[in-house]
N, CA, C and O of each residue as an XYZ file, in Angstrom:
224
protein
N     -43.542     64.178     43.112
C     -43.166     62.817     43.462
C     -41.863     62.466     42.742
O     -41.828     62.814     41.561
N     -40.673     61.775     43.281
C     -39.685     61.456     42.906
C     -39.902     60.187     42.560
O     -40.349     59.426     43.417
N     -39.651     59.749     41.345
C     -39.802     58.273     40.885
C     -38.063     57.690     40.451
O     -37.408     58.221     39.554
N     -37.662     56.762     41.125
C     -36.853     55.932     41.611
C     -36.877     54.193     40.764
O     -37.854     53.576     40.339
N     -34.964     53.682     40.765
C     -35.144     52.738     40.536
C     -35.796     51.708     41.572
O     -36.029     52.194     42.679
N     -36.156     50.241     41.372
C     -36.054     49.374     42.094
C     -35.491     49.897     43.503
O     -35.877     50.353     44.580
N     -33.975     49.428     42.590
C     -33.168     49.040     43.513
C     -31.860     49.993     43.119
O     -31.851     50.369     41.947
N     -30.840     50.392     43.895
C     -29.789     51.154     43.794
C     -28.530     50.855     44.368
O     -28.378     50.892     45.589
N     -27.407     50.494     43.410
C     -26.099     50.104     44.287
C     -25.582     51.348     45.330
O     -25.208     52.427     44.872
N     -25.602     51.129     46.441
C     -25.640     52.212     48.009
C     -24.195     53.041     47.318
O     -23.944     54.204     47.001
N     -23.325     51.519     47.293
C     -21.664     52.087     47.019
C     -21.530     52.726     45.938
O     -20.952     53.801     46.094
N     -21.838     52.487     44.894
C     -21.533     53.340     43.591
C     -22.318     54.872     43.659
O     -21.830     55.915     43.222
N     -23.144     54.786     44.067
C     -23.964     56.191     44.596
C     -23.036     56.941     45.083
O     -22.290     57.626     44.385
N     -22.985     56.850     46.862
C     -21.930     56.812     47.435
C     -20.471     57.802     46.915
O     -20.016     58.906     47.217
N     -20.078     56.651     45.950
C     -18.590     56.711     45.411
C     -18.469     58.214     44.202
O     -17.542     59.021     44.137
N     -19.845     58.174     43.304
C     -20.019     59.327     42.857
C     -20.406     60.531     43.494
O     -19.841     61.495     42.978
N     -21.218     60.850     44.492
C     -21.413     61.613     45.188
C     -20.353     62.119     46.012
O     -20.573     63.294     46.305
N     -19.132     61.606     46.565
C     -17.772     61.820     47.185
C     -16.752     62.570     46.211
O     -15.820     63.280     46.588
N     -17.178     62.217     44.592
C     -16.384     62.753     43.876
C     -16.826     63.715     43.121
O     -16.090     64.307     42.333
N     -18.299     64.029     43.302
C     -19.130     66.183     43.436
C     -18.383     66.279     44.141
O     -17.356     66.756     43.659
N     -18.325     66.016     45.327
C     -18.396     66.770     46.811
C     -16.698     66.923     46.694
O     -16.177     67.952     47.124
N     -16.053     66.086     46.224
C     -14.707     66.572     45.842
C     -14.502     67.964     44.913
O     -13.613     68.781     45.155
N     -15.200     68.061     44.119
C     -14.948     68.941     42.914
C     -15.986     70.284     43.607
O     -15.732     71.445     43.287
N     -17.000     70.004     44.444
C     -17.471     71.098     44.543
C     -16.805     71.995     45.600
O     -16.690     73.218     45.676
N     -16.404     70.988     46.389
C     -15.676     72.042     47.521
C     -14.197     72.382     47.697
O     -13.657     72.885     48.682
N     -13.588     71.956     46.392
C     -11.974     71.428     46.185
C     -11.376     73.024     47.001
O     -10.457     72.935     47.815
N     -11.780     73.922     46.792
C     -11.076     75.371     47.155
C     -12.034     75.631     47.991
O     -12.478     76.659     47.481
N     -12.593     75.462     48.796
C     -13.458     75.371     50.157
C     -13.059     75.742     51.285
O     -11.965     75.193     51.420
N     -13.332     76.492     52.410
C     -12.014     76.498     53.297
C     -12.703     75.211     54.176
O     -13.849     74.761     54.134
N     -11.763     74.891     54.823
C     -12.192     73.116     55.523
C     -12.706     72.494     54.852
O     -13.680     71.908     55.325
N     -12.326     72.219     53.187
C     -12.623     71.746     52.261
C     -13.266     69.788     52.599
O     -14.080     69.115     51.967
N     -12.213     69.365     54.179
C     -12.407     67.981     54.120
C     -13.717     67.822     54.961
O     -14.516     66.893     54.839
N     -13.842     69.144     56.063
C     -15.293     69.042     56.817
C     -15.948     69.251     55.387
O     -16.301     68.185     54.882
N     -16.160     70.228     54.721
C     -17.578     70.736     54.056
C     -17.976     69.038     52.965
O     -19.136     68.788     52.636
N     -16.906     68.193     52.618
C     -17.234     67.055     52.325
C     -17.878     65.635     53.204
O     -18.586     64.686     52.868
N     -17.206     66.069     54.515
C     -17.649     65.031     55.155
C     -19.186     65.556     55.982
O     -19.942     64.939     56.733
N     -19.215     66.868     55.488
C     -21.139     67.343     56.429
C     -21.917     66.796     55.048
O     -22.945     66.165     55.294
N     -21.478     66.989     53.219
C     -21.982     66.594     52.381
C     -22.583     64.900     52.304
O     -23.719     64.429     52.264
N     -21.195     64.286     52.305
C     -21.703     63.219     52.479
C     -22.273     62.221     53.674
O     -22.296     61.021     53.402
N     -22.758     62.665     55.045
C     -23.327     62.129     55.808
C     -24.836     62.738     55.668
O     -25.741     62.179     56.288
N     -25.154     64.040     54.742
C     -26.482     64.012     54.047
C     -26.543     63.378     52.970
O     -27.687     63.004     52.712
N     -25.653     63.056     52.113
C     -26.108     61.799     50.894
C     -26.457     60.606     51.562
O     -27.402     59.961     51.107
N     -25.629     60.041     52.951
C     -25.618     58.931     53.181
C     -27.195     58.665     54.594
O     -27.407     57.560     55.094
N     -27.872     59.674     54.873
C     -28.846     59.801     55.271
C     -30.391     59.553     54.631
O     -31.419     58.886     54.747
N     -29.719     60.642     53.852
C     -30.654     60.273     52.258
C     -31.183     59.084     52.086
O     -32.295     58.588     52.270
N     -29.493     58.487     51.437
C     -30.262     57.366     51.227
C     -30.606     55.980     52.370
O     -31.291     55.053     51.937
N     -30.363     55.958     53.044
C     -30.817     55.653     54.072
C     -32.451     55.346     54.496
O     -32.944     54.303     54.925
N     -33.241     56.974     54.139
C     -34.081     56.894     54.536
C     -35.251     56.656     53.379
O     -36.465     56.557     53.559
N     -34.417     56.589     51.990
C     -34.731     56.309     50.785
C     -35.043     54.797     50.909
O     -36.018     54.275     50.368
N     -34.018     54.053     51.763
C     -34.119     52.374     52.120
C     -35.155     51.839     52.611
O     -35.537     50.672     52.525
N     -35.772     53.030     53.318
C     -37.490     52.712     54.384
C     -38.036     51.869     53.758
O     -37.692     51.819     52.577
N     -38.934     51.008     54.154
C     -39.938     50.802     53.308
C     -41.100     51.403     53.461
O     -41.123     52.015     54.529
N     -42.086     51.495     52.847
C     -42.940     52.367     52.468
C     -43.892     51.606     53.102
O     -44.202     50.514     52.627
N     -44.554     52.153     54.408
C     -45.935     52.254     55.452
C     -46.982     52.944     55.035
O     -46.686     54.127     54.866
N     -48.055     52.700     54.805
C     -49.470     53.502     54.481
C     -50.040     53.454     56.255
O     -50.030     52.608     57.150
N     -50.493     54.838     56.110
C     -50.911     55.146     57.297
C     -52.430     55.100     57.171
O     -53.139     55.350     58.146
């Protein structure tokens, strides 16, 4: 189980995660795709991190 704040600023997340994804793929070839496939899974993430939580 992943235990989580409250609440989480989306943008500052976001803003750090863009700047891994900078450093991890800096010598990457299509260095700007392999960032932009990275961060539309951070930004999914959290996304679905936003759900609220249904008991079935």
């Amino acid at each position: 189980m992943i235990k989580l704040k409250n609440e989480i600023d989306k943008k500052a997340a976001l803003y750090k995660l863009h700047k891994q994804a900078e450093k991890i793929y800096e010598n990457a070839w299509q260095s700007k795709l392999q960032i932009n496939a990275f961060m539309e899974g951070a930004k999914t993430l959290l996304n679905l991190l936003c759900l609220p939580y249904i008991e079935k």
